[in-house]
N, CA, C and O of each residue as an XYZ file, in Angstrom:
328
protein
N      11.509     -4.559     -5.623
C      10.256     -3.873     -5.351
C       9.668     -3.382     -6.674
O      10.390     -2.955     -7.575
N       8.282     -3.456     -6.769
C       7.702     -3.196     -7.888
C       7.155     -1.509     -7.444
O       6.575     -1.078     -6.447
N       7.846     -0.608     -9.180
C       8.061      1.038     -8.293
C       6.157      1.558     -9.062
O       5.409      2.286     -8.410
N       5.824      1.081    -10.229
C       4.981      1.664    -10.537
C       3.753      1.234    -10.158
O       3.327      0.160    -10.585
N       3.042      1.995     -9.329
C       2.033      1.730     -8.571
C       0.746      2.781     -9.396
O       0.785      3.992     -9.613
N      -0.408      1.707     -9.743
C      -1.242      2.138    -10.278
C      -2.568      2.303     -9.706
O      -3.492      1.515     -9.509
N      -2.348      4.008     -9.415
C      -3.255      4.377     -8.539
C      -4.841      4.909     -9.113
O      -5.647      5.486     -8.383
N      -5.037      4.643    -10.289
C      -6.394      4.976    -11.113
C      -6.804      4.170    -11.946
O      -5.892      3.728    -12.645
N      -7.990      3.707    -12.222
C      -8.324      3.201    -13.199
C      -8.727      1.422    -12.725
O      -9.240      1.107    -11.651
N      -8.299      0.372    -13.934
C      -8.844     -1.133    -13.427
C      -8.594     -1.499    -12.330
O      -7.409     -1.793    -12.175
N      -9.537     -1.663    -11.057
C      -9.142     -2.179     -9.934
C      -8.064     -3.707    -10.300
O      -7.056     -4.124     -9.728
N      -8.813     -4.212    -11.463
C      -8.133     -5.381    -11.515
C      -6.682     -5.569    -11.227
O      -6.101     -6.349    -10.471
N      -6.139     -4.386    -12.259
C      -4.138     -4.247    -12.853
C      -4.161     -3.558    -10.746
O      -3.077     -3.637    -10.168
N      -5.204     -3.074    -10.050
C      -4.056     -2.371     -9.123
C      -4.442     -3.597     -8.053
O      -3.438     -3.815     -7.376
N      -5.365     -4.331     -7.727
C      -4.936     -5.604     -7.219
C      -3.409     -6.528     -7.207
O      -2.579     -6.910     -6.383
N      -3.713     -6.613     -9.025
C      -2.830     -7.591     -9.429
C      -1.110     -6.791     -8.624
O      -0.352     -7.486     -7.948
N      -0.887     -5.545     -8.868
C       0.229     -4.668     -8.680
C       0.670     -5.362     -7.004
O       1.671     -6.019     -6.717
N      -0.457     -4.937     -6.116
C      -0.642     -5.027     -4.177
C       0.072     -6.498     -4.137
O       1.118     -6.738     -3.533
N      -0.863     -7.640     -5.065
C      -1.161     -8.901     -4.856
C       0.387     -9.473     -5.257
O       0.965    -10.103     -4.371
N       1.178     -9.256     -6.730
C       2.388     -9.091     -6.940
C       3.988     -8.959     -5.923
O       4.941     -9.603     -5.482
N       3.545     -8.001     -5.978
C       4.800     -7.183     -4.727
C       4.248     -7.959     -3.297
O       4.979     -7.745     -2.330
N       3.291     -8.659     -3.087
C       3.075     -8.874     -1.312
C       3.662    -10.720     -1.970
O       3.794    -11.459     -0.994
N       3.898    -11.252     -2.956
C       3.958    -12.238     -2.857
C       5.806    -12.581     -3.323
O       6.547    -13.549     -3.155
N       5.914    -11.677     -3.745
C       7.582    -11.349     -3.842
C       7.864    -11.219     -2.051
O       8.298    -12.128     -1.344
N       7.553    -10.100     -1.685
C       7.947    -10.140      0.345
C       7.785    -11.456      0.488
O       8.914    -11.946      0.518
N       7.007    -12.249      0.586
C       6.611    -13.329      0.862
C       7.465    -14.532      0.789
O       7.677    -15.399      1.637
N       7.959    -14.371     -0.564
C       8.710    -15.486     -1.133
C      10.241    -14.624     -0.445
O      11.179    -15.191      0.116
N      10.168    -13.854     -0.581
C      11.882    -12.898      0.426
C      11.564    -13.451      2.080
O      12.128    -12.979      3.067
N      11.040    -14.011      2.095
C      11.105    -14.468      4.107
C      10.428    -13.458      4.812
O      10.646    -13.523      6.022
N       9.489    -12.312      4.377
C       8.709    -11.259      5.231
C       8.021    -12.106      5.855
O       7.919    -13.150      5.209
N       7.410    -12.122      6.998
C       6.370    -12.706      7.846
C       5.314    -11.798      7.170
O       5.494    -10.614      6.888
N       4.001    -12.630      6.912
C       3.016    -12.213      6.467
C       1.951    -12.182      7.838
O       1.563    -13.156      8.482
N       1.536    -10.378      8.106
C       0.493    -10.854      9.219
C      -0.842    -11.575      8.741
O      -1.122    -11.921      7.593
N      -1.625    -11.721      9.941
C      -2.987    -12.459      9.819
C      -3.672    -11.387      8.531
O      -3.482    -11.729      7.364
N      -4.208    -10.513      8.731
C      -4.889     -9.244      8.154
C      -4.171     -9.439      6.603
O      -4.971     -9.513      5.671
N      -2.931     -9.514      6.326
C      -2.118     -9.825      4.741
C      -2.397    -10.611      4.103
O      -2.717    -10.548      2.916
N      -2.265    -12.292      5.383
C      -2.710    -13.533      4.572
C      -4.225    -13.821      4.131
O      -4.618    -14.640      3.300
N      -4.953    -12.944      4.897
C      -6.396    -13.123      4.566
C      -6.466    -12.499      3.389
O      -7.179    -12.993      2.516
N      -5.779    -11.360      3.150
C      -6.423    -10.560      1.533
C      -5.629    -11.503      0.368
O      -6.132    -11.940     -0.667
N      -4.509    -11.650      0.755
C      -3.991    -12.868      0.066
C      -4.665    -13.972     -0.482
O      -4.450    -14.306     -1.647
N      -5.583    -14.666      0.351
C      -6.320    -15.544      0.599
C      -7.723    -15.360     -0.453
O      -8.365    -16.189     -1.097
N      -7.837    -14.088     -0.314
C      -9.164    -13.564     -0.985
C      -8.787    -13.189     -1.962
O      -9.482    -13.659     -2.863
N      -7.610    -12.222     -2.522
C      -7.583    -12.247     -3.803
C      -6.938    -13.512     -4.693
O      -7.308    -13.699     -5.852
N      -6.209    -14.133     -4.218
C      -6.196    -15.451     -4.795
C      -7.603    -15.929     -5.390
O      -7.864    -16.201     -6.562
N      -8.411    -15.958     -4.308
C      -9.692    -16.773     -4.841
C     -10.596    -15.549     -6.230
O     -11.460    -15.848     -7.055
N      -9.913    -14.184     -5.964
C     -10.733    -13.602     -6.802
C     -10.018    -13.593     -8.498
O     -10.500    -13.322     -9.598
N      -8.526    -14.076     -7.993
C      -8.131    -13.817     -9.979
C      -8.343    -15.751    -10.284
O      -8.230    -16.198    -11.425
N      -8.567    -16.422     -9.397
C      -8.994    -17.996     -9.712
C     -10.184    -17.988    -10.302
O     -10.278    -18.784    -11.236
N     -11.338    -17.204    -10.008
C     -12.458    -16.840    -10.196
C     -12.346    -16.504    -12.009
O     -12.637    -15.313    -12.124
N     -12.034    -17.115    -13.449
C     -12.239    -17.232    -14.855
C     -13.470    -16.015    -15.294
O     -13.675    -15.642    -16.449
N     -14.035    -15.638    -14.349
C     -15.156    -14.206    -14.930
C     -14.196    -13.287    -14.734
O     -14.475    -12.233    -15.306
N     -13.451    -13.272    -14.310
C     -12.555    -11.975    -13.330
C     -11.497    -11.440    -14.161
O     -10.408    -11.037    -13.751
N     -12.005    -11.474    -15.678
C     -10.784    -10.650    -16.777
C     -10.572     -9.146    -16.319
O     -11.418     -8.396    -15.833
N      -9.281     -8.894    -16.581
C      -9.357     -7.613    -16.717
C     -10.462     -6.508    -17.524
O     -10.590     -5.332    -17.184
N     -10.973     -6.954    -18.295
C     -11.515     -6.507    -18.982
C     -13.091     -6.398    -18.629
O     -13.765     -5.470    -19.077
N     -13.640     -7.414    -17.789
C     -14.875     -7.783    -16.996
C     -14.856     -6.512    -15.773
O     -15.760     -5.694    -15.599
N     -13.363     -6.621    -14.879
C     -13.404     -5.945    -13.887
C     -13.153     -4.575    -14.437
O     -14.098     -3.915    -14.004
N     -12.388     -3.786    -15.162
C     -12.671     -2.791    -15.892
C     -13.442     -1.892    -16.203
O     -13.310     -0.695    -16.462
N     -14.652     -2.912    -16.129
C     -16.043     -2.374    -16.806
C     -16.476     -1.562    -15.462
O     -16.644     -0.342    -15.448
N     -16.669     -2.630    -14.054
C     -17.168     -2.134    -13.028
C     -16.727     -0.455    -12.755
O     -15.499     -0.419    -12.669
N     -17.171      0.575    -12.636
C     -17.172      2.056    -12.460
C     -17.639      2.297    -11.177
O     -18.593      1.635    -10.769
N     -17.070      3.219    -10.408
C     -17.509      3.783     -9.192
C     -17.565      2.611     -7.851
O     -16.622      1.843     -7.659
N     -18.525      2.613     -7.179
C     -19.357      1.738     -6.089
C     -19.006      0.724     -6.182
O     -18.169      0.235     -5.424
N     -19.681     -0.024     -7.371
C     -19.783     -1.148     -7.673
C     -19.500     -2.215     -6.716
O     -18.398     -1.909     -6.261
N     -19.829     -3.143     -6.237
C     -19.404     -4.253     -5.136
C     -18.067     -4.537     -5.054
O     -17.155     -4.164     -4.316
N     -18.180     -5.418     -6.151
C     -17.282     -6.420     -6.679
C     -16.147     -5.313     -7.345
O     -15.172     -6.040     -7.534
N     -15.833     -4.169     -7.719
C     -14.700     -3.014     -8.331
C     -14.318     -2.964     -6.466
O     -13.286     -3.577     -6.194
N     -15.084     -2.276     -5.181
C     -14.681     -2.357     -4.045
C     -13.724     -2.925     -3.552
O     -12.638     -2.473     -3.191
N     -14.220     -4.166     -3.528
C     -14.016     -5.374     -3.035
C     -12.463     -6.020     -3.289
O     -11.727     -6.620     -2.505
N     -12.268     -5.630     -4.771
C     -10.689     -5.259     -5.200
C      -9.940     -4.407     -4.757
O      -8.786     -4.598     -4.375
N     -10.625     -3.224     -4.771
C      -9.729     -2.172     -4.180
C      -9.202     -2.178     -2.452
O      -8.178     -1.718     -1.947
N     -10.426     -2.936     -1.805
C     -10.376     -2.793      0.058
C      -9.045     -4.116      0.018
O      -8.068     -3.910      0.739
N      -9.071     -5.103     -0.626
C      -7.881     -5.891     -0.841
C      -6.705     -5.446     -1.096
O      -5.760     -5.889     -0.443
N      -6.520     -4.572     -1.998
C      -5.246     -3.704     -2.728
C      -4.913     -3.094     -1.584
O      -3.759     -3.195     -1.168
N      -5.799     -2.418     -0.946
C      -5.271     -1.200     -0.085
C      -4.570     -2.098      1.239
O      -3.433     -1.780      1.588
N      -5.355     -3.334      2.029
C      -4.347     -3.726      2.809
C      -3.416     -4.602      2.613
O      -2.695     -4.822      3.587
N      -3.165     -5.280      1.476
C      -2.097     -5.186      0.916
C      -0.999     -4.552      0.480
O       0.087     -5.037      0.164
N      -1.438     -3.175      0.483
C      -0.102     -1.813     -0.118
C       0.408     -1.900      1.673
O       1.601     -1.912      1.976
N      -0.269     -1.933      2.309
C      -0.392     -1.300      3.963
C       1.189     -2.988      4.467
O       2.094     -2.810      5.283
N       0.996     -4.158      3.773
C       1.691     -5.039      3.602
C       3.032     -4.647      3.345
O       4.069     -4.887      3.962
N       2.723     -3.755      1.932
C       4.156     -4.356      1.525
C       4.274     -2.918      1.611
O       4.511     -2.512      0.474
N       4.210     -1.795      2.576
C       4.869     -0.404      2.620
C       5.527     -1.028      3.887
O       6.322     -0.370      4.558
């Protein structure tokens, strides 16, 4: 289990953290529900996505869509692998 969970700052690193640890369960024989494999599904397509540096997503502050959009992924993913 991955212990340091990064709860502030680049949505990117706390994606990558959710996205990490749910694909370790994964590869351990966890059954992945529907609701898991979809964020799975989506953040896959979002670190495939070559604009999507850490450093790009970083920038995004507050609201932002696309900073969201990472985070609503992360979160049912943590909800995964708690």
């Amino acid at each position: 289990m991955i212990k340091t969970n990064p709860s502030k700052g680049n949505a990117y690193y706390i994606l990558a953290h959710q996205y990490i640890a749910a694909r370790f369960n994964e590869a351990a024989g966890v059954i992945v529900p529907p609701k898991a494999a979809e964020a799975l599904l989506k953040a896959t397509a979002l670190f495939d996505n070559s604009d999507h540096t850490p450093e790009f997503i970083g920038s995004h502050k507050g609201n932002d869509k696309l900073r969201k959009e990472f985070l609503k992924l992360a979160e049912r993913l943590e909800k995964f692998n708690d």
